[in-house]
PyMOL commands that place a pseudoatom at each C-alpha (Angstrom):
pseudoatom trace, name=CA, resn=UNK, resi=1, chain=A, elem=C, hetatm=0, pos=[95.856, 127.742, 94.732]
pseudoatom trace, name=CA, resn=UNK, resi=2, chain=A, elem=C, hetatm=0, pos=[94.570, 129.405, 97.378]
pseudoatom trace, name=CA, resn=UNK, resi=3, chain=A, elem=C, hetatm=0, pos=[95.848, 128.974, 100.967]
pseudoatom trace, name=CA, resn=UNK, resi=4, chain=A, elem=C, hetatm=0, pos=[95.296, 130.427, 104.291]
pseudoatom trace, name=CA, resn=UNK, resi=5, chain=A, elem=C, hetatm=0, pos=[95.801, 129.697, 107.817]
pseudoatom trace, name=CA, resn=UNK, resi=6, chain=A, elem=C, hetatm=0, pos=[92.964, 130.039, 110.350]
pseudoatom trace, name=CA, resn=UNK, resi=7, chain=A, elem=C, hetatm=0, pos=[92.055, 129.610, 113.746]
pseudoatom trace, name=CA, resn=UNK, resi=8, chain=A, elem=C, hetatm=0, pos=[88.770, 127.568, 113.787]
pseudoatom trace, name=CA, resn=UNK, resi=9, chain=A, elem=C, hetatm=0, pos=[87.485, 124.291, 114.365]
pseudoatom trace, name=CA, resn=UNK, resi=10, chain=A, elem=C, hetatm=0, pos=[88.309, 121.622, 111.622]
pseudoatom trace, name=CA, resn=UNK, resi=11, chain=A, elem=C, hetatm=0, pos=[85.469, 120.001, 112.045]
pseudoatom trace, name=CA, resn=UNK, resi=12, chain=A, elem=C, hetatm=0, pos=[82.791, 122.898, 111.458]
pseudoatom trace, name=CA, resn=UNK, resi=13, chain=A, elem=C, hetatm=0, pos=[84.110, 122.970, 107.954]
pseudoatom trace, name=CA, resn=UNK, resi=14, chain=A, elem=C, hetatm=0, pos=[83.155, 119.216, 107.221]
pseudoatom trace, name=CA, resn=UNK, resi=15, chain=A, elem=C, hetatm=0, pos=[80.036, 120.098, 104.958]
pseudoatom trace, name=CA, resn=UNK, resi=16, chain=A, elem=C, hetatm=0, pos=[82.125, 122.845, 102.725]
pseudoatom trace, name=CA, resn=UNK, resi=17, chain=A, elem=C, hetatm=0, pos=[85.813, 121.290, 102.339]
pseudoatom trace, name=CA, resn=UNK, resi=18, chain=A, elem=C, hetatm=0, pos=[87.070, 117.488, 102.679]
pseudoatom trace, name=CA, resn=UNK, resi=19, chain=A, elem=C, hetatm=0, pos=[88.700, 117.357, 105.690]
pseudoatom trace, name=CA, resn=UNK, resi=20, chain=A, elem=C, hetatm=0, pos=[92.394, 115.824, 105.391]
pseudoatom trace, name=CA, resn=UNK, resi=21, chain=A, elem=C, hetatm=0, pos=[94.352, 113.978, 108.168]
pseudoatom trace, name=CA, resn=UNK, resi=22, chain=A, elem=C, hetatm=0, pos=[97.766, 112.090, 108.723]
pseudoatom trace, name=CA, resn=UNK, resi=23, chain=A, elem=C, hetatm=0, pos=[98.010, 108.342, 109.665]
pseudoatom trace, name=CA, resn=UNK, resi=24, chain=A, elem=C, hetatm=0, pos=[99.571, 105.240, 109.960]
pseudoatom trace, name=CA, resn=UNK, resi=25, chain=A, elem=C, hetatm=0, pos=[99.511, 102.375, 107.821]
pseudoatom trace, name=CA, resn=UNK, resi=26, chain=A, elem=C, hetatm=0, pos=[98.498, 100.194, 110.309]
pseudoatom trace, name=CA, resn=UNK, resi=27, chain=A, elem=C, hetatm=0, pos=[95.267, 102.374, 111.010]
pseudoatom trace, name=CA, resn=UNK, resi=28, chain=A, elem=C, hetatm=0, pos=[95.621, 102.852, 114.792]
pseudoatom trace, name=CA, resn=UNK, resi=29, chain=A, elem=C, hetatm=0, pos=[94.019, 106.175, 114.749]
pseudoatom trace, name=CA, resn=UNK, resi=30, chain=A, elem=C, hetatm=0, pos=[94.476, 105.932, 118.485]
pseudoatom trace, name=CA, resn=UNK, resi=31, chain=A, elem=C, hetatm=0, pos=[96.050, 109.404, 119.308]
pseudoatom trace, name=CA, resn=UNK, resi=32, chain=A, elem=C, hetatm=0, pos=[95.579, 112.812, 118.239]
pseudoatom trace, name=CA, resn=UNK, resi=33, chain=A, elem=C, hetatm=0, pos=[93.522, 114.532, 116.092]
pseudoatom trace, name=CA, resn=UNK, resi=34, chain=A, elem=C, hetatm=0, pos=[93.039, 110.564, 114.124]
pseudoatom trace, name=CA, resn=UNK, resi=35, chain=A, elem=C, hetatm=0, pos=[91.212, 109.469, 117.169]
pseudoatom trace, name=CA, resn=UNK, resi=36, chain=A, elem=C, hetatm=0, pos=[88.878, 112.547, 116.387]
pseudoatom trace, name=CA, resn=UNK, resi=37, chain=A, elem=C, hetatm=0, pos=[88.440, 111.351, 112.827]
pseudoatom trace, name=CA, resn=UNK, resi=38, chain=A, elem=C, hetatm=0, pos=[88.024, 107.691, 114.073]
pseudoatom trace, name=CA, resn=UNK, resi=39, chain=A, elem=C, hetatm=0, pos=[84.902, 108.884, 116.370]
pseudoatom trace, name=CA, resn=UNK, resi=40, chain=A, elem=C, hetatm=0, pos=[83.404, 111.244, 113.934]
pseudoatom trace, name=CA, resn=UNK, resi=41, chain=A, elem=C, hetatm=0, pos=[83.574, 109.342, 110.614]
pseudoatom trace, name=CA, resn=UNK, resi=42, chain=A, elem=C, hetatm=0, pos=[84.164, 105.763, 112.041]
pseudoatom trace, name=CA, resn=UNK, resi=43, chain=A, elem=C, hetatm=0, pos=[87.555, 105.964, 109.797]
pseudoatom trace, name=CA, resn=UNK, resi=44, chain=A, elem=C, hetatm=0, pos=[88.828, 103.095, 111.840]
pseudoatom trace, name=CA, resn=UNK, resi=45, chain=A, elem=C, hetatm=0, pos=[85.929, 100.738, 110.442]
pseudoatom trace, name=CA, resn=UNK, resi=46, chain=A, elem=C, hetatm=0, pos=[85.914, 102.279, 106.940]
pseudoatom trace, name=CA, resn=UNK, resi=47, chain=A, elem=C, hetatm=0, pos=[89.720, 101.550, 106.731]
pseudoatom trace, name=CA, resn=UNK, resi=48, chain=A, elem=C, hetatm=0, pos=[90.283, 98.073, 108.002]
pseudoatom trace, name=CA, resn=UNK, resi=49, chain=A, elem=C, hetatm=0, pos=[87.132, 96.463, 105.965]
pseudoatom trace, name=CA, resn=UNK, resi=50, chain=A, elem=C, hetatm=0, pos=[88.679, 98.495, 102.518]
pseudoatom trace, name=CA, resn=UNK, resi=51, chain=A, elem=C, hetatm=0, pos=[92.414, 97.452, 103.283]
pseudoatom trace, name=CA, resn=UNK, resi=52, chain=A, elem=C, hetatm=0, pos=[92.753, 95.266, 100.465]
pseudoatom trace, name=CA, resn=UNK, resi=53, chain=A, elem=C, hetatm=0, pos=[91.819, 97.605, 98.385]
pseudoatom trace, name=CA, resn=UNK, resi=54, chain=A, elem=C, hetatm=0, pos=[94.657, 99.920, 99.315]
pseudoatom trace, name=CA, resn=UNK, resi=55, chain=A, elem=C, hetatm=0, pos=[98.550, 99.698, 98.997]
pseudoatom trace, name=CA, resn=UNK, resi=56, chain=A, elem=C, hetatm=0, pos=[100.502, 98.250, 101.744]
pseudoatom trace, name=CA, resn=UNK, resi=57, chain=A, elem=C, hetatm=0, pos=[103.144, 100.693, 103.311]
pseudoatom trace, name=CA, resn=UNK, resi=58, chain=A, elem=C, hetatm=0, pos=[106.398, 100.236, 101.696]
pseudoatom trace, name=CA, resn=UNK, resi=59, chain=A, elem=C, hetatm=0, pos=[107.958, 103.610, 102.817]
pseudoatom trace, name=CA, resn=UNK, resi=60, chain=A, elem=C, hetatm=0, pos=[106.337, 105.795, 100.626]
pseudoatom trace, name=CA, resn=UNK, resi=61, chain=A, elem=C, hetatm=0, pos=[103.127, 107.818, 101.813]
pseudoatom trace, name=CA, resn=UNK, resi=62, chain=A, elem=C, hetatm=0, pos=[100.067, 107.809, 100.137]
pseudoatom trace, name=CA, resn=UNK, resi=63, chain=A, elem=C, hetatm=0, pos=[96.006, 108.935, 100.355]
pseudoatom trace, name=CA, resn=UNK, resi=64, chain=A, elem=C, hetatm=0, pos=[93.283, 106.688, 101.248]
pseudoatom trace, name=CA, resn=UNK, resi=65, chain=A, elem=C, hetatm=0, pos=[89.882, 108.293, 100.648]
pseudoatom trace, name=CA, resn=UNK, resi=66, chain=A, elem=C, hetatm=0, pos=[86.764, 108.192, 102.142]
pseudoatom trace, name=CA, resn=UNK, resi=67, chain=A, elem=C, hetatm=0, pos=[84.376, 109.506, 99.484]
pseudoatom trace, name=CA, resn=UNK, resi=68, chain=A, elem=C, hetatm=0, pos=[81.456, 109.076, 101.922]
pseudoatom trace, name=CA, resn=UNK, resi=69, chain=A, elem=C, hetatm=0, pos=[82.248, 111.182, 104.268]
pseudoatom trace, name=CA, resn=UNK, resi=70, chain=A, elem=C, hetatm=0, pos=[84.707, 113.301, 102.164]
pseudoatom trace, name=CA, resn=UNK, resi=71, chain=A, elem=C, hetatm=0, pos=[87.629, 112.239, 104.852]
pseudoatom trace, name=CA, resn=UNK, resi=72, chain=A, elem=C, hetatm=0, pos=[91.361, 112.376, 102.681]
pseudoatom trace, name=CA, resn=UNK, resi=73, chain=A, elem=C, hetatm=0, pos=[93.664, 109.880, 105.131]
pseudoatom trace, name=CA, resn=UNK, resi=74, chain=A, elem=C, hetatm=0, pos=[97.272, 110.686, 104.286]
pseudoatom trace, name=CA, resn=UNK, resi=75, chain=A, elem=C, hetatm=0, pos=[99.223, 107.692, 105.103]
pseudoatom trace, name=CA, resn=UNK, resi=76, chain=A, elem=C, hetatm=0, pos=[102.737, 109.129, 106.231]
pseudoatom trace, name=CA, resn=UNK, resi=77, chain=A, elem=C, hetatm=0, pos=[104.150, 106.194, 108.644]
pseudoatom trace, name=CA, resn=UNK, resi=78, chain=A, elem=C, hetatm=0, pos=[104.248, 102.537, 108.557]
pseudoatom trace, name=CA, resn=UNK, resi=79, chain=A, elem=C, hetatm=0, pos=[103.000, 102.407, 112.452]
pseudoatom trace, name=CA, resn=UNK, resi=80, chain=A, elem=C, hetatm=0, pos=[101.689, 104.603, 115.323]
pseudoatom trace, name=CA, resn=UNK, resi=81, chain=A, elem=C, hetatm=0, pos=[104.885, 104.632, 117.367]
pseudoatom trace, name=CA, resn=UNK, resi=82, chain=A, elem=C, hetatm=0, pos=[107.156, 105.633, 113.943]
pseudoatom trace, name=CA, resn=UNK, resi=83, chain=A, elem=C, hetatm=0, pos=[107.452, 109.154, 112.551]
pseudoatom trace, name=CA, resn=UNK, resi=84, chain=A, elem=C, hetatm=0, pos=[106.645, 110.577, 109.133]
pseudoatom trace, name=CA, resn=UNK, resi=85, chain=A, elem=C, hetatm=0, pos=[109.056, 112.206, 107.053]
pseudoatom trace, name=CA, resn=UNK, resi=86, chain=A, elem=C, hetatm=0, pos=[108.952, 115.073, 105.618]
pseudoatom trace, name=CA, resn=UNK, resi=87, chain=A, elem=C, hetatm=0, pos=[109.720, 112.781, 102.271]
pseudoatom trace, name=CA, resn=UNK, resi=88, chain=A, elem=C, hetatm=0, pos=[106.893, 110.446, 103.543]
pseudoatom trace, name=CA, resn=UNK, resi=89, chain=A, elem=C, hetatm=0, pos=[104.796, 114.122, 103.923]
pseudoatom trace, name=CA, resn=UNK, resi=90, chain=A, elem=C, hetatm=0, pos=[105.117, 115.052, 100.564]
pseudoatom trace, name=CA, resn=UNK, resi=91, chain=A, elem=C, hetatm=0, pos=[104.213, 111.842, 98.526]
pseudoatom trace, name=CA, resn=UNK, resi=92, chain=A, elem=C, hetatm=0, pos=[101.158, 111.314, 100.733]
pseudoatom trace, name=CA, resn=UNK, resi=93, chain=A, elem=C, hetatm=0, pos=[100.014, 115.203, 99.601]
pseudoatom trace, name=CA, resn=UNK, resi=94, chain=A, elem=C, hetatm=0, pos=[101.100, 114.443, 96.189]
pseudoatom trace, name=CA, resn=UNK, resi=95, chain=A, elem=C, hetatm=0, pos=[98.868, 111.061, 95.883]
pseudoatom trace, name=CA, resn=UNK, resi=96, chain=A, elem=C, hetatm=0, pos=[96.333, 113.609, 97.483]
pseudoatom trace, name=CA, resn=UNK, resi=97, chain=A, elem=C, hetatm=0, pos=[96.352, 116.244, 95.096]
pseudoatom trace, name=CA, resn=UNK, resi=98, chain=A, elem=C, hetatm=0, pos=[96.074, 113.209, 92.765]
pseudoatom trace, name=CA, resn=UNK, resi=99, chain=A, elem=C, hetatm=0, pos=[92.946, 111.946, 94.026]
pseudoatom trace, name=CA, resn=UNK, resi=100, chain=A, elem=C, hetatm=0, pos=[91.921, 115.594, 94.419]
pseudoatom trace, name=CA, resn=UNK, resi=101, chain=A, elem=C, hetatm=0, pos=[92.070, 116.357, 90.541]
pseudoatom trace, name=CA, resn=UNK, resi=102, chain=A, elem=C, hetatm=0, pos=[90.475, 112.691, 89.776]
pseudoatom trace, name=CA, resn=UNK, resi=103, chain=A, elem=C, hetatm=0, pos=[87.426, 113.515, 91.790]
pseudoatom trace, name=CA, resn=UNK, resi=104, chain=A, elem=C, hetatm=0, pos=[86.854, 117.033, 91.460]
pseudoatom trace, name=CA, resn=UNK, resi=105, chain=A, elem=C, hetatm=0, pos=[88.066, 117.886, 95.058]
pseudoatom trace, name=CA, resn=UNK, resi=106, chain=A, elem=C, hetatm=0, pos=[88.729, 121.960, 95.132]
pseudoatom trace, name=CA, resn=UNK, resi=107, chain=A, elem=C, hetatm=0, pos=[88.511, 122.696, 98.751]
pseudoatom trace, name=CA, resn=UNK, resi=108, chain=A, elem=C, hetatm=0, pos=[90.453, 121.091, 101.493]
pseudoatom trace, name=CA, resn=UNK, resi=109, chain=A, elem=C, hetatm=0, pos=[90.410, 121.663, 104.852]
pseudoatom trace, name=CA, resn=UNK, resi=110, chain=A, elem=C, hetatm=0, pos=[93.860, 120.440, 107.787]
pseudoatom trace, name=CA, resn=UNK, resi=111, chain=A, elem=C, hetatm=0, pos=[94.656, 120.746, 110.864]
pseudoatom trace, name=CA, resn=UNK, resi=112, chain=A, elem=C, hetatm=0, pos=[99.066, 121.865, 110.812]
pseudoatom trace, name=CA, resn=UNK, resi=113, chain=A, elem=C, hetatm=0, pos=[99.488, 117.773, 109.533]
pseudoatom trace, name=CA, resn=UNK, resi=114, chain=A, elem=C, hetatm=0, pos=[102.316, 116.164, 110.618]
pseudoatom trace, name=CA, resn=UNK, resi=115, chain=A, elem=C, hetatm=0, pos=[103.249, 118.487, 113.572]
pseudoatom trace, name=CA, resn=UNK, resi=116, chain=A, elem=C, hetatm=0, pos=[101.108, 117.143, 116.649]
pseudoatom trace, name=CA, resn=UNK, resi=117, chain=A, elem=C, hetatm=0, pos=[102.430, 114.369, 117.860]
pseudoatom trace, name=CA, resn=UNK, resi=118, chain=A, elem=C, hetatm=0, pos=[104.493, 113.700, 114.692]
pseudoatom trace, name=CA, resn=UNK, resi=119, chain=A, elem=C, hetatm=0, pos=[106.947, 116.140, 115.484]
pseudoatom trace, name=CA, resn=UNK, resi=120, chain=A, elem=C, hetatm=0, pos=[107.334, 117.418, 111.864]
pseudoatom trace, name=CA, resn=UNK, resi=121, chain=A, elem=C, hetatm=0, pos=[107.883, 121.460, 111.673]
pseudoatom trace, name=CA, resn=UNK, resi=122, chain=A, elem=C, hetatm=0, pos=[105.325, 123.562, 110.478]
pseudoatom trace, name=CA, resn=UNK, resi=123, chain=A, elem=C, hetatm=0, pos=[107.932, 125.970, 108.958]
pseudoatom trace, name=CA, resn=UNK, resi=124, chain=A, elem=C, hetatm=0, pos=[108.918, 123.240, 106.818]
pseudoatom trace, name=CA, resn=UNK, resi=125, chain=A, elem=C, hetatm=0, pos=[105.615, 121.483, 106.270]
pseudoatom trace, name=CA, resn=UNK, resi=126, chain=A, elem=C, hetatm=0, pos=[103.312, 124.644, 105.028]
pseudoatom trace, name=CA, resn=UNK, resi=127, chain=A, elem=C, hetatm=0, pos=[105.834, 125.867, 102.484]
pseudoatom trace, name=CA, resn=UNK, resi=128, chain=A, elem=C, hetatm=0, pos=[105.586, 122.122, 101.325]
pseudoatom trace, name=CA, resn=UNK, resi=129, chain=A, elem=C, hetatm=0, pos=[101.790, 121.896, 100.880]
pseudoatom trace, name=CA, resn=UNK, resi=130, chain=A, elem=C, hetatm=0, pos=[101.712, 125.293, 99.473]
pseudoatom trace, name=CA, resn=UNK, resi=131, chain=A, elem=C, hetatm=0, pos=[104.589, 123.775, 96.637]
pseudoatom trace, name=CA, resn=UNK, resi=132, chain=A, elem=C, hetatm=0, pos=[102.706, 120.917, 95.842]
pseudoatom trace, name=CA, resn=UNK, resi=133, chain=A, elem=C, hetatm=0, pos=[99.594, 122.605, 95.730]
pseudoatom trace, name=CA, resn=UNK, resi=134, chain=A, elem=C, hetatm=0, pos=[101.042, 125.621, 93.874]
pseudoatom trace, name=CA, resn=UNK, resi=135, chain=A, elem=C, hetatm=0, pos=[99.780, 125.147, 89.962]
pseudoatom trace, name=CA, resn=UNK, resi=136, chain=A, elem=C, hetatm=0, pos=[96.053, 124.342, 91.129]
pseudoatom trace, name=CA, resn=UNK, resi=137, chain=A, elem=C, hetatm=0, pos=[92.849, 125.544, 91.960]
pseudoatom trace, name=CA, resn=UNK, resi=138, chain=A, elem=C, hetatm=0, pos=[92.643, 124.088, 95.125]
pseudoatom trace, name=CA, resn=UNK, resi=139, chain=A, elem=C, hetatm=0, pos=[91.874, 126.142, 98.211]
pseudoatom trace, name=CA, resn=UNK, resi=140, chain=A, elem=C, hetatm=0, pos=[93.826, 124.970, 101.491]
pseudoatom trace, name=CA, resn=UNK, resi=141, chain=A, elem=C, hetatm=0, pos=[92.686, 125.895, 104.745]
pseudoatom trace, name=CA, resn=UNK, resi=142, chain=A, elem=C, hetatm=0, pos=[94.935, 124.551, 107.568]
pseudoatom trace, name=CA, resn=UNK, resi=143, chain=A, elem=C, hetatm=0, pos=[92.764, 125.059, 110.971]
pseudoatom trace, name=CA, resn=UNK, resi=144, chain=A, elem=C, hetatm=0, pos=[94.449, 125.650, 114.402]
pseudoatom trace, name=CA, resn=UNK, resi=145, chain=A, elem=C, hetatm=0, pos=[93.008, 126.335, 117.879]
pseudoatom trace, name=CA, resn=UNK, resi=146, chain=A, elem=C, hetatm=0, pos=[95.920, 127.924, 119.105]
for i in range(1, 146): cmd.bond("trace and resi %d" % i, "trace and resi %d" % (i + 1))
show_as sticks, trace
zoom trace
């Protein structure tokens, strides 16, 4: 794995790298950087017409692609006004690097998930992607404007 942390725009990498995201099961994408993702990709739409396709929350986190526009949701909390945990964290980026290997995904590209208005740590959650990214060849960047 490669992984690096970089100040840039997460959206100018949207042609080279899929562009991963946390939400809530209940698609809200009202706050944050998801209400980015919901006027850029129309993630809102793409998730609510698919939901039957996907699992319902049941306290574990999980991915919801959107091979179209190469947009990797991670589902970490059942609803907007609940938090993710770090437990939550980690099986959503586990079903993602599951999806990643299944469809050839090698470059992924995050804003510091979780830690907005989640409130997760980023001293906690980097040393977690890097773990569960650790025995591929995926390259991570995590994008910051601060």
């Amino acid at each position: 794995m490669m992984y690096r942390e970089e100040k840039c725009d997460l959206f100018l990498l949207k042609d080279s790298h899929w562009l991963a995201h946390c939400i809530s099961a209940d698609f809200a994408l009202g706050a944050g950087i998801a209400k980015e993702f919901a006027k850029r990709f129309d993630e809102k739409r793409f998730l609510f017409e698919n939901r039957d396709s996907f699992p319902a929350w049941s306290g574990t986190g999980f991915c919801i692609p959107d091979v179209l526009h190469h947009v990797l949701n991670l589902v970490t909390k059942k609803g907007w006004r609940n938090k993710p945990t770090l437990l939550s964290l980690e099986q959503s980026l586990q079903s993602m690097a599951e999806i990643a290997a299944q469809n050839s995904i090698t470059k992924i590209a995050m804003p510091k998930i979780g830690c907005g208005l989640d409130r997760l740590h980023w001293k906690e959650v980097s040393p977690l992607i890097q773990r569960v990214f650790a025995n591929t060849e995926m390259e991570i960047v995590v994008c910051s404007l601060d």
